[in-house]
Biopython code that builds the backbone (N, CA, C, O; Angstrom):
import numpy as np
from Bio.PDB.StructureBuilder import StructureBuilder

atoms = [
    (1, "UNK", "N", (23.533, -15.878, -4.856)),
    (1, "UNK", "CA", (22.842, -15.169, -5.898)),
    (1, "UNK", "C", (23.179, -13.695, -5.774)),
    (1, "UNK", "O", (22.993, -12.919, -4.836)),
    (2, "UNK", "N", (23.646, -13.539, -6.794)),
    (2, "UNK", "CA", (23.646, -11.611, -6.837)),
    (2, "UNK", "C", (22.654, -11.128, -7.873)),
    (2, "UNK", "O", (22.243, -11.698, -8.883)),
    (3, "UNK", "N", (22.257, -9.465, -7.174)),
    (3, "UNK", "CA", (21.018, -9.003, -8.169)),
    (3, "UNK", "C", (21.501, -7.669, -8.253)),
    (3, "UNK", "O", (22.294, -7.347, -7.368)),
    (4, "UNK", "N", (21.267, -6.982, -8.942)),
    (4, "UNK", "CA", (21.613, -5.589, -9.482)),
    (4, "UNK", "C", (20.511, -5.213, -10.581)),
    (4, "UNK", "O", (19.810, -5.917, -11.308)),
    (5, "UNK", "N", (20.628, -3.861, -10.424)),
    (5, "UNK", "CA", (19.251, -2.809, -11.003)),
    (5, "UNK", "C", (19.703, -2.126, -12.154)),
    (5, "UNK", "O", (20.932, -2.084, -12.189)),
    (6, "UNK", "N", (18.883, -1.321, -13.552)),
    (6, "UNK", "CA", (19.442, -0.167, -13.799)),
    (6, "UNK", "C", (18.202, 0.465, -13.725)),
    (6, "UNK", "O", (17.181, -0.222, -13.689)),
    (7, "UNK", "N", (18.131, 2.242, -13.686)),
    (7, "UNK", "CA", (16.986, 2.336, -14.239)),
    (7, "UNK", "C", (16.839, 3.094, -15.866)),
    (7, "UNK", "O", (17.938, 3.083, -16.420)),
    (8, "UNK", "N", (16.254, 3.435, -16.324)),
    (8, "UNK", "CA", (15.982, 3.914, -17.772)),
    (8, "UNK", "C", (17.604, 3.536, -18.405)),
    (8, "UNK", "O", (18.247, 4.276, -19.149)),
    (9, "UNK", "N", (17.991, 2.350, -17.949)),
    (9, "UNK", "CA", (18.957, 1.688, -18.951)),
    (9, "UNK", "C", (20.596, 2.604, -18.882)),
    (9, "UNK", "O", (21.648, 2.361, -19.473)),
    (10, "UNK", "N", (20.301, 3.516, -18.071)),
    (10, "UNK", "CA", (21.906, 4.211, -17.523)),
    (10, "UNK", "C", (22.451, 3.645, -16.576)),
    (10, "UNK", "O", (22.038, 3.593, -15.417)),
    (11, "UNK", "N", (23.488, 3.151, -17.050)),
    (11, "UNK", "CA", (24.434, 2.268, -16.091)),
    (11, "UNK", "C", (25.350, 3.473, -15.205)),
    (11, "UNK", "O", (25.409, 4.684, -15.417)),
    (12, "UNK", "N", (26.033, 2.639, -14.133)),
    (12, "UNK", "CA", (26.090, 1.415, -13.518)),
    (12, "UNK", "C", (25.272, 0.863, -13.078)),
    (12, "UNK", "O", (24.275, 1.559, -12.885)),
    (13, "UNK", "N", (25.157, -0.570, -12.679)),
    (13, "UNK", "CA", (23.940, -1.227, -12.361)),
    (13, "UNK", "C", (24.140, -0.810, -10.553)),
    (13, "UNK", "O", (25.206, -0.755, -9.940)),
    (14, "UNK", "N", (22.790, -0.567, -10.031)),
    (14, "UNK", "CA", (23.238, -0.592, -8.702)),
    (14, "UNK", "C", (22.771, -2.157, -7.957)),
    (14, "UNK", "O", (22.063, -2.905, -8.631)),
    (15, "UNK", "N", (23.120, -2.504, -6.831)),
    (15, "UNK", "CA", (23.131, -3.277, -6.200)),
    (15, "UNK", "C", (21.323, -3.687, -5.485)),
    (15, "UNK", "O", (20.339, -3.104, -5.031)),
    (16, "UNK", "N", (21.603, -4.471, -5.664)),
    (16, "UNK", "CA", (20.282, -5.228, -4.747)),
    (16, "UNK", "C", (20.170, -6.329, -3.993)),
    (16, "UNK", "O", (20.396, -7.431, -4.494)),
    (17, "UNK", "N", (19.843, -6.207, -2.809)),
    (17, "UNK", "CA", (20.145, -7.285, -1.730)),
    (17, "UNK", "C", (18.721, -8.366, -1.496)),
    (17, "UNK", "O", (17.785, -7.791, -0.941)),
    (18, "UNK", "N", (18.463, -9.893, -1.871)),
    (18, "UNK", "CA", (17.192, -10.386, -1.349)),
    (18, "UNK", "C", (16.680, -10.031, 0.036)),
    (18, "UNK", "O", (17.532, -10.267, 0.893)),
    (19, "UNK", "N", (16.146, -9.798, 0.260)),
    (19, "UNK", "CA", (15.396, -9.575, 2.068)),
    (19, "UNK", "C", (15.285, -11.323, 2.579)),
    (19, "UNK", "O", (15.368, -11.723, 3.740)),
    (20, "UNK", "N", (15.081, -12.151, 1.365)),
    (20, "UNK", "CA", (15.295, -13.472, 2.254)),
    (20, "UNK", "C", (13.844, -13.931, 3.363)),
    (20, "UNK", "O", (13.964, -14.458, 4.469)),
    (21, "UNK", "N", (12.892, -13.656, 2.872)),
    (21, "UNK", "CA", (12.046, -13.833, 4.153)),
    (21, "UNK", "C", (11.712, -15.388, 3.997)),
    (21, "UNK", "O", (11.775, -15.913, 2.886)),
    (22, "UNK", "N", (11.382, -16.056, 5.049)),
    (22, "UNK", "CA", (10.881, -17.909, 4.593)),
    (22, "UNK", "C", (9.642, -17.796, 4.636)),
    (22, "UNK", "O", (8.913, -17.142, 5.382)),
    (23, "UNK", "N", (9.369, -18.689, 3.517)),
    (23, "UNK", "CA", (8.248, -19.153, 2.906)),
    (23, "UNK", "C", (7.393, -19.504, 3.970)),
    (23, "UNK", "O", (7.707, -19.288, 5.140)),
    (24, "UNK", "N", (5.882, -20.254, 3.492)),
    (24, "UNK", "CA", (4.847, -20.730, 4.277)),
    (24, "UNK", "C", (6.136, -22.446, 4.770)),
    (24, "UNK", "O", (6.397, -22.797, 5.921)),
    (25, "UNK", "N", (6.559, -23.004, 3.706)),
    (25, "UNK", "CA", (7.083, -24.226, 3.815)),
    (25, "UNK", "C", (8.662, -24.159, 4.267)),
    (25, "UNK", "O", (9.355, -25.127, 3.953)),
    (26, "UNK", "N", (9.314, -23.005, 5.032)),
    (26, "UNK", "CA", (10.312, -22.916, 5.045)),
    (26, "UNK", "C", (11.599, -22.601, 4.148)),
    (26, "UNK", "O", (12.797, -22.580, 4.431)),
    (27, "UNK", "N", (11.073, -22.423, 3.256)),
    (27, "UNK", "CA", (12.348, -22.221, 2.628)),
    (27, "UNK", "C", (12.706, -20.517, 2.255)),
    (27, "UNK", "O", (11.979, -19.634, 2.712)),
    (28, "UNK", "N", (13.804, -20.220, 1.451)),
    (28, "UNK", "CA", (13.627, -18.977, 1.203)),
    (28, "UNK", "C", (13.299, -18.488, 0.442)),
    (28, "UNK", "O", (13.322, -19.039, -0.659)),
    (29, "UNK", "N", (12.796, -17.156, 0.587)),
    (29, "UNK", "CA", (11.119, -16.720, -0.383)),
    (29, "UNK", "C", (12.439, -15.527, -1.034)),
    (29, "UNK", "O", (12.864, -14.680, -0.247)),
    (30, "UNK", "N", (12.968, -15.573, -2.423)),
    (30, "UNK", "CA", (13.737, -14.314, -2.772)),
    (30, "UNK", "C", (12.563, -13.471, -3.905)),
    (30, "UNK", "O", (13.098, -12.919, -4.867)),
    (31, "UNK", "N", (11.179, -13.383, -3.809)),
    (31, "UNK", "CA", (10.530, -12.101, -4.207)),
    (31, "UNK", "C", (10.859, -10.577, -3.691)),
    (31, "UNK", "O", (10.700, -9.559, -4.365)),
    (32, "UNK", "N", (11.261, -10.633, -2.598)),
    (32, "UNK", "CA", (11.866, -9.259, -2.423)),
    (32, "UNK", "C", (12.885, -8.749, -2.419)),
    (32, "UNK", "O", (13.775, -9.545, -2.119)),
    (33, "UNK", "N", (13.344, -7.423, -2.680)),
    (33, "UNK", "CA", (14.558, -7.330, -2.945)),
    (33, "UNK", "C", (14.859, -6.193, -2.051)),
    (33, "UNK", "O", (13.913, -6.098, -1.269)),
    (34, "UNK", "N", (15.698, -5.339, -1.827)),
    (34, "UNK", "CA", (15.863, -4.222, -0.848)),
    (34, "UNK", "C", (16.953, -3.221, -2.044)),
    (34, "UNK", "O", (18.170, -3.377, -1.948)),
    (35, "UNK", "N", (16.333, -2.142, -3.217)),
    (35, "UNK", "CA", (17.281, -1.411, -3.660)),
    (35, "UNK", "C", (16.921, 0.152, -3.363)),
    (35, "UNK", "O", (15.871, 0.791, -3.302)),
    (36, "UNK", "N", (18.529, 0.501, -3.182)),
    (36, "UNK", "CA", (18.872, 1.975, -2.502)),
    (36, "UNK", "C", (19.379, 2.491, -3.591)),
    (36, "UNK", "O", (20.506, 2.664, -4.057)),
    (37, "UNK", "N", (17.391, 2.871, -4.147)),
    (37, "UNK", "CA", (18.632, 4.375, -5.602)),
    (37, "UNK", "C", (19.240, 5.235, -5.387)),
    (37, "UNK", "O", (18.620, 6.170, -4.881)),
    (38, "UNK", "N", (20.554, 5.419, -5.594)),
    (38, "UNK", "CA", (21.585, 6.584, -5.733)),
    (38, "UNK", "C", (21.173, 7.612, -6.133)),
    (38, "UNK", "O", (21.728, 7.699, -7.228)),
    (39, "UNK", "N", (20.242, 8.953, -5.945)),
    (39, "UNK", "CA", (20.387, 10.126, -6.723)),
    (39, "UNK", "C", (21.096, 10.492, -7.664)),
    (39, "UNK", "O", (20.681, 10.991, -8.710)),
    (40, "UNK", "N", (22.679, 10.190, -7.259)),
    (40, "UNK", "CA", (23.637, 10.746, -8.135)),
    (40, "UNK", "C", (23.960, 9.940, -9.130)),
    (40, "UNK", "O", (24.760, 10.310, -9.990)),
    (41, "UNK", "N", (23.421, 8.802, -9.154)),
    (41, "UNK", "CA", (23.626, 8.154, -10.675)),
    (41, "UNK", "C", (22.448, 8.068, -11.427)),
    (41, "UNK", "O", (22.517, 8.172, -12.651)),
    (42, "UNK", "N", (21.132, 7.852, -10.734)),
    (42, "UNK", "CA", (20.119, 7.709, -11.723)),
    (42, "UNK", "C", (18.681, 7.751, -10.583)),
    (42, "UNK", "O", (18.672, 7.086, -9.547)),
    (43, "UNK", "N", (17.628, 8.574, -10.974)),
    (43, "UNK", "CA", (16.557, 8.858, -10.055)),
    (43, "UNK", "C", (15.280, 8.673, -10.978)),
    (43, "UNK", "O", (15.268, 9.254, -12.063)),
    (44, "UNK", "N", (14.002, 7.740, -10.521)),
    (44, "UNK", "CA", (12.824, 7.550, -11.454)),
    (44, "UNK", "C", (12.331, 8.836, -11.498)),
    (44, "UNK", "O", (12.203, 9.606, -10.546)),
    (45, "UNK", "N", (11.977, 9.084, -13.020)),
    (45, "UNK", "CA", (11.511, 10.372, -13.391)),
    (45, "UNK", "C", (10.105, 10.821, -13.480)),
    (45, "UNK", "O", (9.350, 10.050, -12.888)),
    (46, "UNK", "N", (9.571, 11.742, -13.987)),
    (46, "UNK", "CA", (8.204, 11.909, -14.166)),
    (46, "UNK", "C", (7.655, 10.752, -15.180)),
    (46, "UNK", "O", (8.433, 10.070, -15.848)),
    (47, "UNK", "N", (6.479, 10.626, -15.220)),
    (47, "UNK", "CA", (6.337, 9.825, -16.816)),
    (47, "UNK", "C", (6.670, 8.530, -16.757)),
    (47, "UNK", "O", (6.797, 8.319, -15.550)),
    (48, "UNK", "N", (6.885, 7.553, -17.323)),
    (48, "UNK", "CA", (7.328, 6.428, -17.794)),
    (48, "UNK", "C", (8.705, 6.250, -17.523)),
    (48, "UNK", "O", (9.428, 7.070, -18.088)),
    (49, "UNK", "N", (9.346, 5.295, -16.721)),
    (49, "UNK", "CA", (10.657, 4.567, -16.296)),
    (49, "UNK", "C", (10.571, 2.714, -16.413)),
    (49, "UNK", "O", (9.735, 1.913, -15.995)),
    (50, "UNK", "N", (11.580, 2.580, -17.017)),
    (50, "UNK", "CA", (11.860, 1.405, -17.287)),
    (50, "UNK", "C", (13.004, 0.554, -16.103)),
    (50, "UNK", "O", (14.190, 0.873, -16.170)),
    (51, "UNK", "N", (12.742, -0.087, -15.475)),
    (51, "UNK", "CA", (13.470, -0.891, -14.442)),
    (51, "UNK", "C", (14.109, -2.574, -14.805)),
    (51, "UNK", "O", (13.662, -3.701, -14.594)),
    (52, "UNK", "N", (15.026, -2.188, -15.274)),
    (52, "UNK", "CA", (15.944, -3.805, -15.440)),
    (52, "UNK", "C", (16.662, -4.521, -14.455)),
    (52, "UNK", "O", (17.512, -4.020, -13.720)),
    (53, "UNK", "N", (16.348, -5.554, -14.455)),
    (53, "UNK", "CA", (17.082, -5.985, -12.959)),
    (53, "UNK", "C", (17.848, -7.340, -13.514)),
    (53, "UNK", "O", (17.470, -7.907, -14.539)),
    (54, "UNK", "N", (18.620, -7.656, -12.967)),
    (54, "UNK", "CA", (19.857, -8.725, -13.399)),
    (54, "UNK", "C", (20.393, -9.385, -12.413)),
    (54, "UNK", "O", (20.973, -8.979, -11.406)),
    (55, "UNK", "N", (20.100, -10.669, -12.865)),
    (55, "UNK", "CA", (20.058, -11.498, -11.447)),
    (55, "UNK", "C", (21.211, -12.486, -11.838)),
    (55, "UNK", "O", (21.035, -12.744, -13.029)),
    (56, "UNK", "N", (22.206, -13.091, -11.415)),
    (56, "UNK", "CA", (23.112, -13.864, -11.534)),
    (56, "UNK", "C", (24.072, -14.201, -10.321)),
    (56, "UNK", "O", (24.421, -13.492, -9.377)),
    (57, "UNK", "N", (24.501, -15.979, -10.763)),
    (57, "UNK", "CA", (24.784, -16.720, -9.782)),
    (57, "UNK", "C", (25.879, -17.470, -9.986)),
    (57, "UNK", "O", (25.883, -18.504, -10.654)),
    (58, "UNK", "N", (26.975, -16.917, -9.346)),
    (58, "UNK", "CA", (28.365, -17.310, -8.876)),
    (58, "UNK", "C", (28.512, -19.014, -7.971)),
    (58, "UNK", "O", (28.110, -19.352, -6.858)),
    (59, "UNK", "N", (29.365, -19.886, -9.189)),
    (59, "UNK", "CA", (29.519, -21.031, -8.453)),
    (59, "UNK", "C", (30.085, -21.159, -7.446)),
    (59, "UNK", "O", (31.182, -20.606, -7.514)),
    (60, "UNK", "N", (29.830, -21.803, -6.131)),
    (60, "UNK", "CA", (30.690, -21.111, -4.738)),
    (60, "UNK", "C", (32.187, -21.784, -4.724)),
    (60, "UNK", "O", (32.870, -22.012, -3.726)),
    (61, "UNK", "N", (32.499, -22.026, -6.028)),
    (61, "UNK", "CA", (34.442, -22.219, -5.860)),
    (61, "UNK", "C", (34.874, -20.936, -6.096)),
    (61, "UNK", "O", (35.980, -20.547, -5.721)),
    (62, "UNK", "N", (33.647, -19.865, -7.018)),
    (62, "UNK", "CA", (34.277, -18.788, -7.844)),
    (62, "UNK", "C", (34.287, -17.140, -7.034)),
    (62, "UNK", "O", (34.677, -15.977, -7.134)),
    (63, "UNK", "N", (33.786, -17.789, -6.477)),
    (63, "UNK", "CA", (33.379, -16.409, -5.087)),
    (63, "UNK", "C", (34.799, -15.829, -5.319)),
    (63, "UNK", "O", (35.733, -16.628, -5.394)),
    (64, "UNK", "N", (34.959, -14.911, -5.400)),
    (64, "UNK", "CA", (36.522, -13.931, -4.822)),
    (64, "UNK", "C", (37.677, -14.427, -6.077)),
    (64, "UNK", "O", (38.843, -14.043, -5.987)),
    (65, "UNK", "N", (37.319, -15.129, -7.000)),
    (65, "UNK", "CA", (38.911, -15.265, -7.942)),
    (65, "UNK", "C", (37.489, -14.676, -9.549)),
    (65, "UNK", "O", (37.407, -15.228, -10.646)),
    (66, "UNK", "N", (36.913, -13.863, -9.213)),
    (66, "UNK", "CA", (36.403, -12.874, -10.656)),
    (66, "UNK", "C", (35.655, -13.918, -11.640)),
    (66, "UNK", "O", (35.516, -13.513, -12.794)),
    (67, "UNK", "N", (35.327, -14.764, -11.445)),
    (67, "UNK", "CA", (34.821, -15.749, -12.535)),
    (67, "UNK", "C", (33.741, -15.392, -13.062)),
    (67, "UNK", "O", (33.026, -14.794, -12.258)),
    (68, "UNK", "N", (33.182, -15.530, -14.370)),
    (68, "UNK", "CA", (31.842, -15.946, -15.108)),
    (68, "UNK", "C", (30.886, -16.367, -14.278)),
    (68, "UNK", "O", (31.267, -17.270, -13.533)),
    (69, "UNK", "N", (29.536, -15.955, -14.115)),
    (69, "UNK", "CA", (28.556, -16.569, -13.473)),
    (69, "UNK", "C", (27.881, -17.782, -14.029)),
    (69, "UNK", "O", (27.327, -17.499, -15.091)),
    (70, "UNK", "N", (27.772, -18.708, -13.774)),
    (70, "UNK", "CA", (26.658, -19.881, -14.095)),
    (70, "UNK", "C", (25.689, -19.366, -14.996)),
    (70, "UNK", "O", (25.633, -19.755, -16.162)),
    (71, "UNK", "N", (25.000, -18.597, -14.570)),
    (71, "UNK", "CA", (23.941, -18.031, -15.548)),
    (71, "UNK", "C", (23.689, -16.459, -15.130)),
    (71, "UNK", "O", (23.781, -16.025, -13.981)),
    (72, "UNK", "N", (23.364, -15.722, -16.265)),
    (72, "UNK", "CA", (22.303, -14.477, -15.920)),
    (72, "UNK", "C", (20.703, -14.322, -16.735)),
    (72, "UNK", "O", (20.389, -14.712, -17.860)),
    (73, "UNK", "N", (20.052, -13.762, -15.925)),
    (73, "UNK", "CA", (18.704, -13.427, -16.255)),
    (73, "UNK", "C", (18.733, -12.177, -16.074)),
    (73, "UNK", "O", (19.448, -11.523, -15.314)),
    (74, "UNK", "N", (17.527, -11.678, -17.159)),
    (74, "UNK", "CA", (17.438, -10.712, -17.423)),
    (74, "UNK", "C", (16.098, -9.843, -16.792)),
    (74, "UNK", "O", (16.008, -8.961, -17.646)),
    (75, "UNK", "N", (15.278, -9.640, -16.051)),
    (75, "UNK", "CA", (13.277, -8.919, -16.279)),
    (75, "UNK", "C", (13.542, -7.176, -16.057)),
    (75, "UNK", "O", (14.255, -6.635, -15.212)),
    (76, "UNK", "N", (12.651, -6.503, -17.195)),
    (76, "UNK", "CA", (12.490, -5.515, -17.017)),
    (76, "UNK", "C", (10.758, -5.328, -16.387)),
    (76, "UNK", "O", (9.856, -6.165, -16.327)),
    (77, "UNK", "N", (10.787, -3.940, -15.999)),
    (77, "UNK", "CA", (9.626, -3.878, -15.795)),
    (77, "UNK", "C", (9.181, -1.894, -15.980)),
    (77, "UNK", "O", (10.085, -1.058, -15.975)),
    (78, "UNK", "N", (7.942, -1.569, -16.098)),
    (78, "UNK", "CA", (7.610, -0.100, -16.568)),
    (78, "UNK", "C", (6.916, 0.200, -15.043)),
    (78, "UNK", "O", (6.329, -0.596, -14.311)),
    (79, "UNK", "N", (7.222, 1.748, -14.825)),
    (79, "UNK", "CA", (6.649, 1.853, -13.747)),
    (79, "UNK", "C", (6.398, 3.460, -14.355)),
    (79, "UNK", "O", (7.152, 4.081, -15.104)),
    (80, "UNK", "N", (4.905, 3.973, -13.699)),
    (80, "UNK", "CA", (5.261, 5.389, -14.304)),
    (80, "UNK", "C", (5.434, 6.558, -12.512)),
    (80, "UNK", "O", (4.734, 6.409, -11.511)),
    (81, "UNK", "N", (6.407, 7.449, -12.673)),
    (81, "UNK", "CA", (6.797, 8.557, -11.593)),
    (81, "UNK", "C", (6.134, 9.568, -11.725)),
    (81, "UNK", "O", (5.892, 10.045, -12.834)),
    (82, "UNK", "N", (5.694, 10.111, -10.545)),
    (82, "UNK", "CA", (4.813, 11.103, -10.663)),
    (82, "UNK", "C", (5.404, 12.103, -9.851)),
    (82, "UNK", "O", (4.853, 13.196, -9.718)),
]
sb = StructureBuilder()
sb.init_structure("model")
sb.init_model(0)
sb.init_chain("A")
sb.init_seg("    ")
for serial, (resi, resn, name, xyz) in enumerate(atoms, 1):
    if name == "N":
        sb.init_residue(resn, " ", resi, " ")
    sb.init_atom(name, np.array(xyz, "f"), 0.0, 1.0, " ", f" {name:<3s}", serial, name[0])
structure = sb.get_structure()
């Protein structure tokens, strides 16, 4: 699974890694994510920021030869910076 961020919709998307923690039942829990905003491309502002995150998943023949992902999803979410 790969995940990537924007914020207030200025690309490039940056990167986001699951933290992966296991569940009560073992398995893996991907609610968290670990993203390192870049200053120099895009920083949450005062006021109202919009956070899009894009999650998509590479069939594992396609790893490394550039292919189309299986699927992408889309969730935004509003956060306000103070």
């Amino acid at each position: 699974m790969c995940g990537s961020v924007i914020i207030n919709g200025i690309h490039p998307y940056q990167k986001a890694i699951p933290t992966c923690n296991v569940s009560i039942d073992g398995t893996k829990d991907n609610r968290l994510w670990k993203v390192t905003d870049n200053p120099s491309c895009v920083a949450i502002k005062p006021g109202l920021n919009k956070i899009t995150a894009r999650y998509s998943c590479f069939p594992k023949s396609a790893l490394g030869n550039n292919k189309q992902p299986t699927f992408v999803r889309y969730h935004s979410l509003n956060v306000t910076g103070i």
